[in-house]
VOPA-615113 format. One record per residue (C-alpha): x negated, y, z negated; residue number from 1; residue in three letters. Coordinates in nm, 4 decimals. Last residue first. Layout:
X; Y; Z; NUM; Ala $
...
***
This chain:
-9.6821; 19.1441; -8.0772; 57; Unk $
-9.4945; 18.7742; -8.0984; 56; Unk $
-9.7019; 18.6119; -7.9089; 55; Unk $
-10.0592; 18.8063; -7.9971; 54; Unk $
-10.2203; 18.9435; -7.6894; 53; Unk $
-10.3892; 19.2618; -7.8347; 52; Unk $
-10.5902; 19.0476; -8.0907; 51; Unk $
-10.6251; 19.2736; -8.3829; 50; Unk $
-10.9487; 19.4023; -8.5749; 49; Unk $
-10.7636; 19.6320; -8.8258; 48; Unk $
-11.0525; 19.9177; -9.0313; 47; Unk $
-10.9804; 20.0494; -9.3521; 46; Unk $
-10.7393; 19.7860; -9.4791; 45; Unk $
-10.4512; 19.8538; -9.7318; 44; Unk $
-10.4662; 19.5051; -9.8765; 43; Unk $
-10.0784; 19.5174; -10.0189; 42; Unk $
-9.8767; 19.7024; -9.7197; 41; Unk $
-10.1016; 19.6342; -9.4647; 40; Unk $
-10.0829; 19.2342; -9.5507; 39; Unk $
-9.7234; 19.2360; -9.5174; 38; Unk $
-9.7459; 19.4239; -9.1926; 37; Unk $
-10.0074; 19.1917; -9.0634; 36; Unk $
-9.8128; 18.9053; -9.1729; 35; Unk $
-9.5025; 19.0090; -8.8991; 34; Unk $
-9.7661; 19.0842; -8.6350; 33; Unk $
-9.8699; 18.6811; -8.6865; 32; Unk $
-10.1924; 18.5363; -8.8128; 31; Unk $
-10.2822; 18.7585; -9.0801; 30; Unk $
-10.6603; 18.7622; -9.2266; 29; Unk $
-10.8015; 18.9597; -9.5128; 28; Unk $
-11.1668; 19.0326; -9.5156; 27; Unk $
-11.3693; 19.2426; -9.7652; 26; Unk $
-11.7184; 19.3138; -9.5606; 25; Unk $
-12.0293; 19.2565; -9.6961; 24; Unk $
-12.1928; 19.1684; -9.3303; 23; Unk $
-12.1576; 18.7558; -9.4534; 22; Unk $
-11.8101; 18.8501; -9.5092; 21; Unk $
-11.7799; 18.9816; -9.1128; 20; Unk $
-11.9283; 18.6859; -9.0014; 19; Unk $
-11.7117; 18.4764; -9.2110; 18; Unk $
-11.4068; 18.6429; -9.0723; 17; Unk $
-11.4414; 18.6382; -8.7126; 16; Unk $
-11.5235; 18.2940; -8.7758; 15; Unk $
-11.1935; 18.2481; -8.9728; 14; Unk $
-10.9927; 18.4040; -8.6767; 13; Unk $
-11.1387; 18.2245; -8.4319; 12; Unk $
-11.0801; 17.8752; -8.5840; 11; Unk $
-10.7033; 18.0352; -8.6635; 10; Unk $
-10.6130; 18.1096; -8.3200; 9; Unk $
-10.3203; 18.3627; -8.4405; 8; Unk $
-10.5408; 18.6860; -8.4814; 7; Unk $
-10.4729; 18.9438; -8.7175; 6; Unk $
-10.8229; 19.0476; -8.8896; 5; Unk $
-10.7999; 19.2720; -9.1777; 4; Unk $
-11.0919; 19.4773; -9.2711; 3; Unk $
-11.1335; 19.6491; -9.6275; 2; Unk $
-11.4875; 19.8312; -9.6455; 1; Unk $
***
């Protein structure tokens, strides 16, 4: 399964990832709304794990 992680605290973000790699997950992370959309467009992610209080979100 594709997940992408958007989350701009980037120590968070690549535990978040790692523990979802180590689960056999396919991670992608974005660290802005504006990546996210970039990544949607070319990861196509099943699942989104996104922080809700992102700066520029």
């Amino acid at each position: 399964m594709r997940v992408l992680v958007v989350e701009d605290e980037r120590l968070l973000a690549e535990n978040i990832s790692k523990m979802l790699k180590s689960e056999g997950f396919e991670v992608e992370i974005a660290y802005s709304i504006s990546d996210m959309y970039k990544k949607i467009e070319v990861f196509e992610p099943e699942l989104i794990v996104l922080d809700l209080m992102l700066p520029d979100g």
